[in-house]
N, CA, C and O atoms as CSV, one atom per row, in Angstrom:
chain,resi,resn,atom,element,x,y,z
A,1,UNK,N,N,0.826,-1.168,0.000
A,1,UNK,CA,C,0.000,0.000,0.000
A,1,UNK,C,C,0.878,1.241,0.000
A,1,UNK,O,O,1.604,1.491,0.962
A,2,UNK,N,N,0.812,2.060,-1.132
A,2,UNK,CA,C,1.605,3.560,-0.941
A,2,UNK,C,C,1.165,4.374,0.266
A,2,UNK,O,O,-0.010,4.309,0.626
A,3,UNK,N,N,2.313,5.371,1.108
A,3,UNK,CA,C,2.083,6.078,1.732
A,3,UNK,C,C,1.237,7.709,0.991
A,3,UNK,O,O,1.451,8.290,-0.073
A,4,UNK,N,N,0.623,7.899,1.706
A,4,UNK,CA,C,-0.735,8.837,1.687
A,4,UNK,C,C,0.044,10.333,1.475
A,4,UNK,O,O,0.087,10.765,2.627
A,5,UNK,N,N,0.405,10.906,0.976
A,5,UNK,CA,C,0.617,12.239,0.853
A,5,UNK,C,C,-0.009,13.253,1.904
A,5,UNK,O,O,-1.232,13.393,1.901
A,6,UNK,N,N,0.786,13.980,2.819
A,6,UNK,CA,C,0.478,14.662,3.890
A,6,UNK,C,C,-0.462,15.705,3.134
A,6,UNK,O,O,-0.288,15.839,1.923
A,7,UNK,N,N,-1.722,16.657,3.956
A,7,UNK,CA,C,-2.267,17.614,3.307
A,7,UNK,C,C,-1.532,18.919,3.645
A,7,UNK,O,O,-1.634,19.280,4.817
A,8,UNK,N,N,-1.031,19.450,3.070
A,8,UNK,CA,C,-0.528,20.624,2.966
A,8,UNK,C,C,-0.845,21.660,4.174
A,8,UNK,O,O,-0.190,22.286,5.008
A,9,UNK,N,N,-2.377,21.481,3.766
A,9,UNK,CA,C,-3.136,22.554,5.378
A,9,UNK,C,C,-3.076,21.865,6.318
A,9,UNK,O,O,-2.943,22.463,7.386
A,10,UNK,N,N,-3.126,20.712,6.352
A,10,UNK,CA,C,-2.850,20.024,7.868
A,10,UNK,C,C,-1.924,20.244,8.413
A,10,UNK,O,O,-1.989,20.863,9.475
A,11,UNK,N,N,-0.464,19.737,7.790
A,11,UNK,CA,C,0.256,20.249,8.260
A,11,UNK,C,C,0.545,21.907,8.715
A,11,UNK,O,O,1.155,22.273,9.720
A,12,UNK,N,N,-0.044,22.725,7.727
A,12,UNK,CA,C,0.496,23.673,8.416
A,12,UNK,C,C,-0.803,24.306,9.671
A,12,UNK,O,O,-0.623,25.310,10.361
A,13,UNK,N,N,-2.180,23.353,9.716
A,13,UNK,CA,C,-2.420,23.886,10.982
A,13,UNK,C,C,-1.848,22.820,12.653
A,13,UNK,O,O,-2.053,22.860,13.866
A,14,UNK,N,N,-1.157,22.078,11.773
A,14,UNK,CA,C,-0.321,21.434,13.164
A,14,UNK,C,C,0.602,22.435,13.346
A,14,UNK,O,O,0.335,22.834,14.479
A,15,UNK,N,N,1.319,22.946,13.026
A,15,UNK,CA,C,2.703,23.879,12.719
A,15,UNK,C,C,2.093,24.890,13.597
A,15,UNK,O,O,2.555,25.097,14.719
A,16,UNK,N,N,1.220,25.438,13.201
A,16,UNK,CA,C,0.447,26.543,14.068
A,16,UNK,C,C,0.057,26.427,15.715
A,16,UNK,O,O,0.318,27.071,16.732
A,17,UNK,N,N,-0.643,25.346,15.400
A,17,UNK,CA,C,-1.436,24.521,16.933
A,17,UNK,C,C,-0.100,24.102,17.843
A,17,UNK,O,O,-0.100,24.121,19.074
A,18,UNK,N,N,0.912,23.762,17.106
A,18,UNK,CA,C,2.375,23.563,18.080
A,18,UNK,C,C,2.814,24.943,18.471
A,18,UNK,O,O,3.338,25.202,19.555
A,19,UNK,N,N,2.554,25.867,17.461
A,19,UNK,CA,C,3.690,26.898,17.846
A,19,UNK,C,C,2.782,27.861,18.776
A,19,UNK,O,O,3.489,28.760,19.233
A,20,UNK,N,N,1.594,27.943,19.148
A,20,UNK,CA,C,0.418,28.054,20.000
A,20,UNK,C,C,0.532,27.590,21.637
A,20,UNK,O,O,0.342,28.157,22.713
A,21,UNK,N,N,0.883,26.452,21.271
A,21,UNK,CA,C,1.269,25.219,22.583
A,21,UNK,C,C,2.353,26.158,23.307
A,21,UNK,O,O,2.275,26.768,24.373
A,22,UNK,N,N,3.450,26.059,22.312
A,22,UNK,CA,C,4.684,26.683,23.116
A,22,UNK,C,C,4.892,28.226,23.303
A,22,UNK,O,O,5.747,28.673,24.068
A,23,UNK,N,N,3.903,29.149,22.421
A,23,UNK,CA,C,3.542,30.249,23.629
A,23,UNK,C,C,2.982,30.205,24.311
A,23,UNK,O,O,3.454,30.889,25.220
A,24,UNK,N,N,2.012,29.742,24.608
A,24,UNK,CA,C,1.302,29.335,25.748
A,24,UNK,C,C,1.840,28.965,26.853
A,24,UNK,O,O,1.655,29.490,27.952
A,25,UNK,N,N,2.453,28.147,26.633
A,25,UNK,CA,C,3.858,27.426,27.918
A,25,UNK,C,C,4.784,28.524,28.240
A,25,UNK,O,O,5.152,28.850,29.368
A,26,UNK,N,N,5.202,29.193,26.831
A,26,UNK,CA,C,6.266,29.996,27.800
A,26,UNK,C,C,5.452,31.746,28.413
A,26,UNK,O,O,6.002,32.693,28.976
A,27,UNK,N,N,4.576,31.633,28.156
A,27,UNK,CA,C,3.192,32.703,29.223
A,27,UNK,C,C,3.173,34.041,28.213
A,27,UNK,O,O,2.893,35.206,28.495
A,28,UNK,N,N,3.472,33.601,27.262
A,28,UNK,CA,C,2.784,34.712,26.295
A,28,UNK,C,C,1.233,34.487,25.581
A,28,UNK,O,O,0.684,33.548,25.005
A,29,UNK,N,N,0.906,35.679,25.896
A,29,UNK,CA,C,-0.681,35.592,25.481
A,29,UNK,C,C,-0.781,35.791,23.806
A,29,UNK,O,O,-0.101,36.516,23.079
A,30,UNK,N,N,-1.920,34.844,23.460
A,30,UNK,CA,C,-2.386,35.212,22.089
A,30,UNK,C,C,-2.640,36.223,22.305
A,30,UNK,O,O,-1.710,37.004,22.506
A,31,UNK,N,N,-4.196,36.768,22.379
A,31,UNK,CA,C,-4.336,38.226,22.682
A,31,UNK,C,C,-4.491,38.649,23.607
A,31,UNK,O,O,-4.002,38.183,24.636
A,32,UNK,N,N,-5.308,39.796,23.558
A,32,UNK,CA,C,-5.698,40.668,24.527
A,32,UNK,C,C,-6.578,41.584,24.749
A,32,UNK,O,O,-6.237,42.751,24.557
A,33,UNK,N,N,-7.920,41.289,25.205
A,33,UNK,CA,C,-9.320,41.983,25.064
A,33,UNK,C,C,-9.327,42.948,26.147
A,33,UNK,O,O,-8.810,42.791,27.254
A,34,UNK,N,N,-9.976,43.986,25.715
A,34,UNK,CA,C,-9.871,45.190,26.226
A,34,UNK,C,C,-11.911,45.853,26.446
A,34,UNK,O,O,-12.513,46.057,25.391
A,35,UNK,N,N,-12.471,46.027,27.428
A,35,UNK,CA,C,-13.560,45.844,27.745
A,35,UNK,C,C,-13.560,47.579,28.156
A,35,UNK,O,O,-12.798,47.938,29.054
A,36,UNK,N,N,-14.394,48.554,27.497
A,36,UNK,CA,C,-14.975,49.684,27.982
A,36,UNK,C,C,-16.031,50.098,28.693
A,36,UNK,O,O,-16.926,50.702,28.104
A,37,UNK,N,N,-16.095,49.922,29.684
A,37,UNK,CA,C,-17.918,50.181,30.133
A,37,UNK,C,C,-18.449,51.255,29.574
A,37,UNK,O,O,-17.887,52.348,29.645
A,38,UNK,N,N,-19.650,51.064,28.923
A,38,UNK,CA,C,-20.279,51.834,28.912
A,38,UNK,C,C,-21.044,52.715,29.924
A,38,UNK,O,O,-20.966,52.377,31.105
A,39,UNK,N,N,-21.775,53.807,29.602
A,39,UNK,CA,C,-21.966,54.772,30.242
A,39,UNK,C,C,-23.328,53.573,31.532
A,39,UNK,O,O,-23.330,53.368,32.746
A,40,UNK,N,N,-23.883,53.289,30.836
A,40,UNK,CA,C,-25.170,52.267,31.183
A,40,UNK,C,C,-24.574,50.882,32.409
A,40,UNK,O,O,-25.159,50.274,33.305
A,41,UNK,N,N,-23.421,50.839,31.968
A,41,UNK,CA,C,-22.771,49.529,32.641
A,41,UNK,C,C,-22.456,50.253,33.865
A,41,UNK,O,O,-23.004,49.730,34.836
A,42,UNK,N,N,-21.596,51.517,34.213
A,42,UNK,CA,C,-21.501,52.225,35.079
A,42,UNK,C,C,-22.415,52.654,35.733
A,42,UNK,O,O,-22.265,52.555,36.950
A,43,UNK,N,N,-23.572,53.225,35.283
A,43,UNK,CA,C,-24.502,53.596,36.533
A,43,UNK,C,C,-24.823,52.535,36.939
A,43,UNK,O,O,-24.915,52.481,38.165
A,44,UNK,N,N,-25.115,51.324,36.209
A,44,UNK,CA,C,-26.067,50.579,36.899
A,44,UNK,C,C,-25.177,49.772,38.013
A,44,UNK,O,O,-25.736,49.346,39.024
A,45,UNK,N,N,-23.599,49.550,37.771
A,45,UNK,CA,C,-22.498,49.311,38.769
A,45,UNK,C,C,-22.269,50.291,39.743
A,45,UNK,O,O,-21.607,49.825,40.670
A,46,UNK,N,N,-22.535,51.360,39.875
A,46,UNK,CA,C,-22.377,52.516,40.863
A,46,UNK,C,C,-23.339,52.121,41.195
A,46,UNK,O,O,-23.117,51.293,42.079
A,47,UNK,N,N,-24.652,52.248,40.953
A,47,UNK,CA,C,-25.769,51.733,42.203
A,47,UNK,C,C,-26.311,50.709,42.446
A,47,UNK,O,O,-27.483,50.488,42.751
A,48,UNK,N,N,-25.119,49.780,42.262
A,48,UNK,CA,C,-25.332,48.282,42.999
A,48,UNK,C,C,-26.528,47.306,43.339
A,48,UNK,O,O,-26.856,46.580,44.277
A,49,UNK,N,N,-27.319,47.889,41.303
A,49,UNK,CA,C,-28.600,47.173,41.012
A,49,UNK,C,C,-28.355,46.207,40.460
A,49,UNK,O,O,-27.187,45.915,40.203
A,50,UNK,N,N,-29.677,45.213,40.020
A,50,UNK,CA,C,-29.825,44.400,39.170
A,50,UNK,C,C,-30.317,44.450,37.834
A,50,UNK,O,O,-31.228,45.278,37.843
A,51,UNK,N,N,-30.145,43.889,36.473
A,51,UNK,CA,C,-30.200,44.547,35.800
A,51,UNK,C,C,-31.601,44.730,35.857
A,51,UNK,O,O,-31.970,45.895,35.705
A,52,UNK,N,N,-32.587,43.766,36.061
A,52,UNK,CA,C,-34.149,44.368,36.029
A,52,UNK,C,C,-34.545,45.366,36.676
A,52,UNK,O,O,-35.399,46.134,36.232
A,53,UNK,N,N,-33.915,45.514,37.955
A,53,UNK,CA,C,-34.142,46.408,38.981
A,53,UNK,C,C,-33.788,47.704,38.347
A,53,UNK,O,O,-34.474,48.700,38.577
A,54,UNK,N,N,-32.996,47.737,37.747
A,54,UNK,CA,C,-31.798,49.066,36.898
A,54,UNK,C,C,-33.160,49.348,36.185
A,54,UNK,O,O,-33.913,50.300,36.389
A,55,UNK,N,N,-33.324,48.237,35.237
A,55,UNK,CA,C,-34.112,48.358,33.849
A,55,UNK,C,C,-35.495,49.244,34.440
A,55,UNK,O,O,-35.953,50.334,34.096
A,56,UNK,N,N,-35.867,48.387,35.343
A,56,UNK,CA,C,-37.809,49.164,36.178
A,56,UNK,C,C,-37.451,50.501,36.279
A,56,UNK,O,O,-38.185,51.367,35.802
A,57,UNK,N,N,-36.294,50.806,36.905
A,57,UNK,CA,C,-35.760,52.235,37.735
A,57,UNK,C,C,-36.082,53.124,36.725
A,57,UNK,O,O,-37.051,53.877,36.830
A,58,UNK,N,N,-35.041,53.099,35.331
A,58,UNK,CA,C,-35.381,53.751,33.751
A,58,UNK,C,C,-36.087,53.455,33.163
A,58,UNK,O,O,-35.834,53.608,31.969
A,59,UNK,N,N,-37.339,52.885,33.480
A,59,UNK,CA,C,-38.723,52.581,32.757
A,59,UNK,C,C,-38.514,51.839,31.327
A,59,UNK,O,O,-39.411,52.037,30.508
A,60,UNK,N,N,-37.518,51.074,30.963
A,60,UNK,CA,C,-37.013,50.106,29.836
A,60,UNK,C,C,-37.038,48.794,29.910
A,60,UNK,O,O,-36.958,48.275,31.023
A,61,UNK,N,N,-37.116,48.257,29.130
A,61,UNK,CA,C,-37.335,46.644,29.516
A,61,UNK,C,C,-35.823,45.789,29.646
A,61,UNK,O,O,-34.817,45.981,28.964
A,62,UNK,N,N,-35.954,45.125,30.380
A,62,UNK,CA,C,-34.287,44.534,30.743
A,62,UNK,C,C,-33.611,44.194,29.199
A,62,UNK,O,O,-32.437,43.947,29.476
A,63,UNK,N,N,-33.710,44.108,28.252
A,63,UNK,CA,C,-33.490,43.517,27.457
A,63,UNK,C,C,-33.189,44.986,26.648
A,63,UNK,O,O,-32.111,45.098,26.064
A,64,UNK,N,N,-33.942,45.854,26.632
A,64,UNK,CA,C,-32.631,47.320,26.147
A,64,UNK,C,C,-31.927,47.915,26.933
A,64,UNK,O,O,-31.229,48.865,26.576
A,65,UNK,N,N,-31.962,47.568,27.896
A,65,UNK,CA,C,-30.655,47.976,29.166
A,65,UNK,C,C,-29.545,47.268,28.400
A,65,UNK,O,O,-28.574,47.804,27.864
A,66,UNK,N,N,-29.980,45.436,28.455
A,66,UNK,CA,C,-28.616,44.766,27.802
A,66,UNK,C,C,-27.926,45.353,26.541
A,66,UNK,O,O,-26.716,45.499,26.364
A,67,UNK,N,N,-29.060,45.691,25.611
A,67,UNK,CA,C,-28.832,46.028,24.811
A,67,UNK,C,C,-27.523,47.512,24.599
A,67,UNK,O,O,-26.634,47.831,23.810
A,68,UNK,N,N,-28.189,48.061,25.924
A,68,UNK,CA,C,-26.935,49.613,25.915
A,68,UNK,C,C,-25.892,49.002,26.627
A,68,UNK,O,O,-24.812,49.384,26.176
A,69,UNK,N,N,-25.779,48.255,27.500
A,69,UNK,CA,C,-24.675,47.488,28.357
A,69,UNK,C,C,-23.454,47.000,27.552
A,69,UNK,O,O,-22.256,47.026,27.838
A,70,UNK,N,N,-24.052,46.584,26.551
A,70,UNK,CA,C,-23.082,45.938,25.478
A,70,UNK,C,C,-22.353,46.359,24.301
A,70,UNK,O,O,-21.502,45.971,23.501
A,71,UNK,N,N,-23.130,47.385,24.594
A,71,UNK,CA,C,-23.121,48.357,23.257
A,71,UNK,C,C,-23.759,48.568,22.067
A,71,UNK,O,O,-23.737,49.589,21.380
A,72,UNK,N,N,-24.360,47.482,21.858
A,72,UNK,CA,C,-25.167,47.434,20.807
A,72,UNK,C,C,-25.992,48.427,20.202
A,72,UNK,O,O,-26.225,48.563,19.001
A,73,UNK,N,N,-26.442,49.162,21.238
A,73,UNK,CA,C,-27.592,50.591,21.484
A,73,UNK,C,C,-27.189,51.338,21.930
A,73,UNK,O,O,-26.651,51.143,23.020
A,74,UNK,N,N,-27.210,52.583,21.374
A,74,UNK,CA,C,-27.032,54.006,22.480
A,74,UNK,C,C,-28.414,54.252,22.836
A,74,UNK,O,O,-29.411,54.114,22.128
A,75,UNK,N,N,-28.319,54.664,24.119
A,75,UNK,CA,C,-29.466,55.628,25.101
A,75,UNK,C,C,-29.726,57.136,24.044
A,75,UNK,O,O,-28.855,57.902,23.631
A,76,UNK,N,N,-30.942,57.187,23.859
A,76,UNK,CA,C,-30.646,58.900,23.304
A,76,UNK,C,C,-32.021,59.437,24.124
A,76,UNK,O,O,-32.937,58.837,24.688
A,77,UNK,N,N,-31.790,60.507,23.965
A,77,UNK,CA,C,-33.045,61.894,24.821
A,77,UNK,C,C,-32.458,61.374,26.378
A,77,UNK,O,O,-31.332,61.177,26.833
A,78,UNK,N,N,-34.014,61.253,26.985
A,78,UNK,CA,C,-33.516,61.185,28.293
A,78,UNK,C,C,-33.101,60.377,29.034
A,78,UNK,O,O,-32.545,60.565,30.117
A,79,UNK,N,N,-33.369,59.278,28.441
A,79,UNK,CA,C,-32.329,57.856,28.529
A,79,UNK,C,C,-30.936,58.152,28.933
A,79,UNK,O,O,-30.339,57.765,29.937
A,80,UNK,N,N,-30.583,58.812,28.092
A,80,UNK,CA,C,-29.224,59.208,28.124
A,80,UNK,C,C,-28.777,60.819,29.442
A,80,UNK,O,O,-27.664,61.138,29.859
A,81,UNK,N,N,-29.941,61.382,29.700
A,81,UNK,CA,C,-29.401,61.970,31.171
A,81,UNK,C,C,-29.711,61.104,31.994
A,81,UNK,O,O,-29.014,61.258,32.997
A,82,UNK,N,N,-30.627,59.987,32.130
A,82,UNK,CA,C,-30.702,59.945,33.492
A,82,UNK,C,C,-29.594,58.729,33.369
A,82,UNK,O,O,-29.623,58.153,34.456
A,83,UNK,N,N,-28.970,58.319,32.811
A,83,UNK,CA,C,-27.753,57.510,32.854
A,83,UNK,C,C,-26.330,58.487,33.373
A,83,UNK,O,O,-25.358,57.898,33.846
A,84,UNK,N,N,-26.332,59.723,33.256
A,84,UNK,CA,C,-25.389,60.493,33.714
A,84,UNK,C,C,-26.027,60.705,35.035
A,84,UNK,O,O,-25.314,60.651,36.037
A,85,UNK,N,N,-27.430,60.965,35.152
A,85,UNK,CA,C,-27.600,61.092,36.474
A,85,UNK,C,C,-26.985,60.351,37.541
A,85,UNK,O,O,-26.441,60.726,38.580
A,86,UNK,N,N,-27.215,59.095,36.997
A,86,UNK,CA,C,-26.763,57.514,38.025
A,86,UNK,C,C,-25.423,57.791,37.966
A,86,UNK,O,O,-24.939,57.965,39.085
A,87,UNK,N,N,-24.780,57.875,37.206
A,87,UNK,CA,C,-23.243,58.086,37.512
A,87,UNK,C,C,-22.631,58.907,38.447
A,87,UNK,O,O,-21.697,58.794,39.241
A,88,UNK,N,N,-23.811,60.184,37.972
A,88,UNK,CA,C,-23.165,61.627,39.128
A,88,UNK,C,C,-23.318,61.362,40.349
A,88,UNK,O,O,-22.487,61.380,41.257
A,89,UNK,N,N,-24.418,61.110,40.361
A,89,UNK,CA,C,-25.730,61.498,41.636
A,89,UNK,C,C,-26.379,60.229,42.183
A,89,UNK,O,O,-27.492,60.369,42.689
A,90,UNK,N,N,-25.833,59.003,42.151
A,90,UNK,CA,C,-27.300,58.021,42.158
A,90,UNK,C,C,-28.221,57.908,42.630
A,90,UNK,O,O,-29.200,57.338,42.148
A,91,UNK,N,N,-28.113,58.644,44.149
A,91,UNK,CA,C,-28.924,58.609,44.851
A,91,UNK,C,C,-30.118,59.642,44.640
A,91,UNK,O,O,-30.963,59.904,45.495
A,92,UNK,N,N,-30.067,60.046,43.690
A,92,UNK,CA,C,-31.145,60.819,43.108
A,92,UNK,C,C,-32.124,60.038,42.588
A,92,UNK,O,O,-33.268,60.171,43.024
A,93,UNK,N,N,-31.834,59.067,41.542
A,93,UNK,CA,C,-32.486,58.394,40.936
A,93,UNK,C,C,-32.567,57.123,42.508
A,93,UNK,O,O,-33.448,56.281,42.337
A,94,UNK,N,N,-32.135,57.036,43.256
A,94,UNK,CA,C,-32.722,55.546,44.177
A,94,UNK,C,C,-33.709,56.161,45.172
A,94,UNK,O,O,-34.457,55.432,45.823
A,95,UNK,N,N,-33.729,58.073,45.356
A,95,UNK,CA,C,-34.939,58.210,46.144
A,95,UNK,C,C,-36.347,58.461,45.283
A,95,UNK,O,O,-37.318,59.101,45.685
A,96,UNK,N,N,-36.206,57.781,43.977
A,96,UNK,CA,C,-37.474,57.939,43.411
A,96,UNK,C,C,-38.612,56.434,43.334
A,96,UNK,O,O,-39.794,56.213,43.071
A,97,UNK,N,N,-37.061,55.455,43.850
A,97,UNK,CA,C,-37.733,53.955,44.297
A,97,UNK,C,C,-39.160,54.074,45.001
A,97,UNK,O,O,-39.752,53.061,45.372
């Protein structure tokens, strides 16, 4: 039976997957993710809500909170002060609980 001819890409994603291995071992990182909070992620972390609880507070449904959390969405009109509010002031917006 003849030997099988190596695939070209195989080999070179072994070549890769080895040379992966041994940065890894010697503690160099592939990358490196870099996370900004948004304005939305911050208030609602300054006043040490939940996100539904956050979400009821700004009259939005939890699911466009996530939506600004992540970035996906900007807050605009007043969405977007009372998110500076929470940042400045929070306790402005927690004596309206």
């Amino acid at each position: 039976m003849p030997k099988s001819k190596a695939n070209p890409e195989m080999e070179k994603f072994q070549a890769d997957l080895l040379q992966s291995v041994r940065e890894f071992k010697a503690g160099k990182l592939a990358r490196k993710t870099e996370v900004t909070p948004t304005d939305a992620m911050q208030a609602r972390a300054r006043m040490a809500l939940s996100q539904s609880q956050f979400a009821k507070l700004l009259g939005v449904s939890v699911r466009t909170l996530q939506e600004w959390e992540q970035g996906r969405k900007k807050p605009t009109g007043a969405a977007q002060t009372l998110l500076r509010v929470a940042v400045q002031t929070p306790e402005a917006l927690l004596n309206l609980r």
